[in-house]
N, C-alpha and C positions, 0 to 999 in steps of 0.2 A: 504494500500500500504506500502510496505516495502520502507523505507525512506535510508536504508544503500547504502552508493557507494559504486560499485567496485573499486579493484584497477585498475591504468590507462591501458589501453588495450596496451601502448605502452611501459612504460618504468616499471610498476606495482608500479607504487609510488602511494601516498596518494591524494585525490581527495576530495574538498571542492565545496560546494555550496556557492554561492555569486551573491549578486544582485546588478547589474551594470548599473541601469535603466529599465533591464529585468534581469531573470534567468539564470544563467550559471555554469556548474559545468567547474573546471578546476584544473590539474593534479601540484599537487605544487613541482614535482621534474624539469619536461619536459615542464611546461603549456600548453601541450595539454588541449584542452576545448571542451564542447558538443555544441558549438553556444549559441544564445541568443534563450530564450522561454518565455512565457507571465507568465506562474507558474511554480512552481518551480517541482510540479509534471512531469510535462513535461520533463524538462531539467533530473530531476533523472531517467527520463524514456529511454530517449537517451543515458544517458551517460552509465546507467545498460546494454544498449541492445548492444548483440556480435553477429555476424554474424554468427561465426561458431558455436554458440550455438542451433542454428537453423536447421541446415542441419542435413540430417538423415541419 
């Protein structure tokens, strides 16, 4: 698994993984965050995935 964060979907700032009890990425311009997740695979999973990256 590719371990790289995107940049933030909203303000395209820098985004750091951090664990707060659980897994969180969160956007260090806007602190947007991907929620809490139990590993940290997870949270980079969320916070990587864009909606319109999806549509065809």
């Amino acid at each position: 698994m590719d371990k790289r964060l995107k940049p933030c979907p909203f303000c395209e700032g820098d985004a750091r993984l951090a664990l707060w009890g659980q897994y969180r990425v969160y956007c260090i311009e806007c602190r947007a965050n991907s929620g809490d997740y139990l590993t940290d695979k997870e949270a980079i999973i969320a916070w990587n995935q864009r909606a319109y990256e999806n549509q065809s």
